[in-house]
N, C-alpha and C positions, 0 to 999 in steps of 0.2 A: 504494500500500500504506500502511494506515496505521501511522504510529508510536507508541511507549511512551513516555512521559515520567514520572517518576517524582519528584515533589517540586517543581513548580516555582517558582520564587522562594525557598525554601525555605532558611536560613541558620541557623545555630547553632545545630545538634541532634546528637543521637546516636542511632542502631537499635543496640540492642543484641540480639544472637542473633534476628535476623531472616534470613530465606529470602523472595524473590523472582523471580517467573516472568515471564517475557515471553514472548506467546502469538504468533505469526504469524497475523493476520489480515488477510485481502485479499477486500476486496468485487469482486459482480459488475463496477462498474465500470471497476475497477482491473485485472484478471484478467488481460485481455488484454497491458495492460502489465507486470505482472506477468515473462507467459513473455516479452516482447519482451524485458526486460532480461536475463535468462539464457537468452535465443537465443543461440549464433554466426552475428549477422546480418550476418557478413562471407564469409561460404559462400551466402549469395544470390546467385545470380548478377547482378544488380544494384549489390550492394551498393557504396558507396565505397571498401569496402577494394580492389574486383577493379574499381577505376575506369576500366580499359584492359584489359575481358576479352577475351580470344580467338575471336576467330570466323574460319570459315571465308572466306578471298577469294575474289571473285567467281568460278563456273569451276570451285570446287574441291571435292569431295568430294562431289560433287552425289549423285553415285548413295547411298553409304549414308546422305544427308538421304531422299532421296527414300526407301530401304528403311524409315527408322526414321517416317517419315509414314505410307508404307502398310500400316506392321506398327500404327503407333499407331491411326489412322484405321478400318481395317476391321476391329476388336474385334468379336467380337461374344460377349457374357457371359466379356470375358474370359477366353475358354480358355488364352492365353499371356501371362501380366499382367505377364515380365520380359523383357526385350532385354537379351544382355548383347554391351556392345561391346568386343568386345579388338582390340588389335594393338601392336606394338613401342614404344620408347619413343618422342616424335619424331613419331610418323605424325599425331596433330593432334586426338586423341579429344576434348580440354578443349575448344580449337574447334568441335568437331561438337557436343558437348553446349553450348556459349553458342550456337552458330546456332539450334540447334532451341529453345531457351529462349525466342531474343531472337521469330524465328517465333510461336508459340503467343503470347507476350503481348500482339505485336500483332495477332493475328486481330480483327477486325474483324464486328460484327455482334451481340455477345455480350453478356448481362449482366453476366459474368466469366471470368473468365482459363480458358482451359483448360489452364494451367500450373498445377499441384497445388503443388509444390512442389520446392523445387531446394538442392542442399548439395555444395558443391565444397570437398574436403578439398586443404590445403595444408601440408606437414611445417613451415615456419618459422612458421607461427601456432600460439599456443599455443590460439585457441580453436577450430580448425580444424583441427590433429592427432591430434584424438582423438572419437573416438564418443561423451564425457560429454557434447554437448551437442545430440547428431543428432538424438534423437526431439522432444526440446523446441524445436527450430530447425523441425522438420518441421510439429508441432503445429500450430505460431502461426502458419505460411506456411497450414494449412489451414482454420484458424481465416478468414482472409482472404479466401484464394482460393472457398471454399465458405459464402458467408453463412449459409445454413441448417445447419453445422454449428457456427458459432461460440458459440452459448450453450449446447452441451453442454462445448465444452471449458472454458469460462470455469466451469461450474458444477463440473467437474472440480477444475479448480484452487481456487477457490473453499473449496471442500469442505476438500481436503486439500493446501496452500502446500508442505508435505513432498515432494509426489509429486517434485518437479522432484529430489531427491536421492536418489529410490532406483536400484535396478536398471532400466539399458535398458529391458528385459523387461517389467517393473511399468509402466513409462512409456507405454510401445506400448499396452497393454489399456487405461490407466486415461485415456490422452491419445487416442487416438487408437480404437481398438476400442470401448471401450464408445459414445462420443460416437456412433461410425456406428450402431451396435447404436440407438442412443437416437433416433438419426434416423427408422428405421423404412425403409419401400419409398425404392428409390434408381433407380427407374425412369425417374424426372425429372432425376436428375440426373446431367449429360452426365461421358462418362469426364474423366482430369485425370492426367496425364503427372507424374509424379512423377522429375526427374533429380538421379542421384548420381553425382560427376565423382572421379577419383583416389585410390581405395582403394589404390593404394599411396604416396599420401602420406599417410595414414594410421599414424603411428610411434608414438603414445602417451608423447609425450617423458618427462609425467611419471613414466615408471615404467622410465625406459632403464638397463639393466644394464652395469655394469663387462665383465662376459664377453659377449666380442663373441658367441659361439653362441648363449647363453639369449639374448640382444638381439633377435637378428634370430628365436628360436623367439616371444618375447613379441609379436616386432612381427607374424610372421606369423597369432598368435592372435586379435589384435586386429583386424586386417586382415577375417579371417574371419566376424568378429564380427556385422559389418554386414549380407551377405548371408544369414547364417544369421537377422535380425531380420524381414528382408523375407520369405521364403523362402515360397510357398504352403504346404509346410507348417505352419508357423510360425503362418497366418493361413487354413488350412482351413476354421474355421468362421464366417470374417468376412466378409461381401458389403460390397464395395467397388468403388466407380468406379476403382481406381487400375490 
């Protein structure tokens, strides 16, 4: 991104009743880095922060690996585009989602990943407790994962440096919908597993209430949040490999 500098070398003066604007400009270049640096690139599953992620031992949990392959694998146009996997706390779900993660990325044979992208919420990170940074972490994983869709999001941001500040909501269309929209036939390109791990560490710390009831009502609003962003409704009119 570039920067402002205003005066340089510049010594023994005075502006008087002067106003000054600095504009956010970020070339196509930069675009990409850009969103990298206000991703939470520690909700990758990859990433350094989760440097000893969880996966399933050998033996274990095989059947619902193998249910969430055959639900992923036999797509066809998407009629069922979300798996949602519950059970108790404990039972090992962050596991099953790094297995199936760590699985896809290394398939073998491929141009690229058919891992779309992955965001594993954790309540003691601050950039990982909260939804501010989901769609923009999302974006730039599919900026990557999808070469053919990377110079729409880049012209995205490009365009407007702001988007990364407004509503979730705005983000999704402007990051992420239009860019496919802009793509055109998506016939060529192969589905892409999109995982989202621990919506209930999901707490929004920064906006945690003194009253333990609004607490946990805010947390459960936010919680909510996420799925209502994904939701086929949500994206009715959007043809997507996801």
């Amino acid at each position: 991104m570039s920067s402002v500098s205003y005066f340089n070398n510049a010594n023994n003066f005075v502006a008087n009743n002067s106003n000054f604007t600095s504009t956010t400009y970020v070339s196509v270049t930069d675009a990409l880095q850009f969103l990298c640096k206000h991703s939470a690139t520690g909700a990758m599953h990859d990433s350094e922060e989760r440097s000893t992620p969880p996966v399933c031992h050998p033996g274990t949990r095989e059947a619902v690996v193998v249910r969430i392959q055959d639900w992923y694998g036999n797509q066809v146009g998407l009629r069922k585009p979300i798996m949602w996997v519950h059970a108790p706390a404990g039972y090992g779900k962050t596991a099953i989602a790094g297995t199936v993660s760590k699985m896809l990325e290394e398939t073998v044979g491929l141009d690229s990943s058919l891992l779309g992208a992955t965001f594993f919420f954790w309540r003691t990170s601050p950039e990982r407790n909260s939804p501010a940074r989901f769609i923009i972490t999302i974006a730039y994983q599919l900026a990557i994962s999808i070469p053919e869709l990377a110079p729409y999001i880049e012209n995205a941001v490009k365009r407007n440096p702001m988007i990364l500040w407004k509503r979730l909501e705005v983000q999704l269309v402007k990051l992420v919908v239009e860019p496919f929209k802009s793509l055109g036939e998506l016939e060529d390109i192969p589905n892409r597993l999109v995982i989202i791990d621990g919506l209930d560490e999901c707490i929004n710390s920064g906006q945690e209430s003194r009253v333990e009831k609004k607490y946990a009502e805010d947390r459960e609003e936010v919680q909510v949040r996420v799925p209502e962003l994904i939701s086929p409704s949500s994206l009715i009119a959007f043809p997507s490999p996801f």
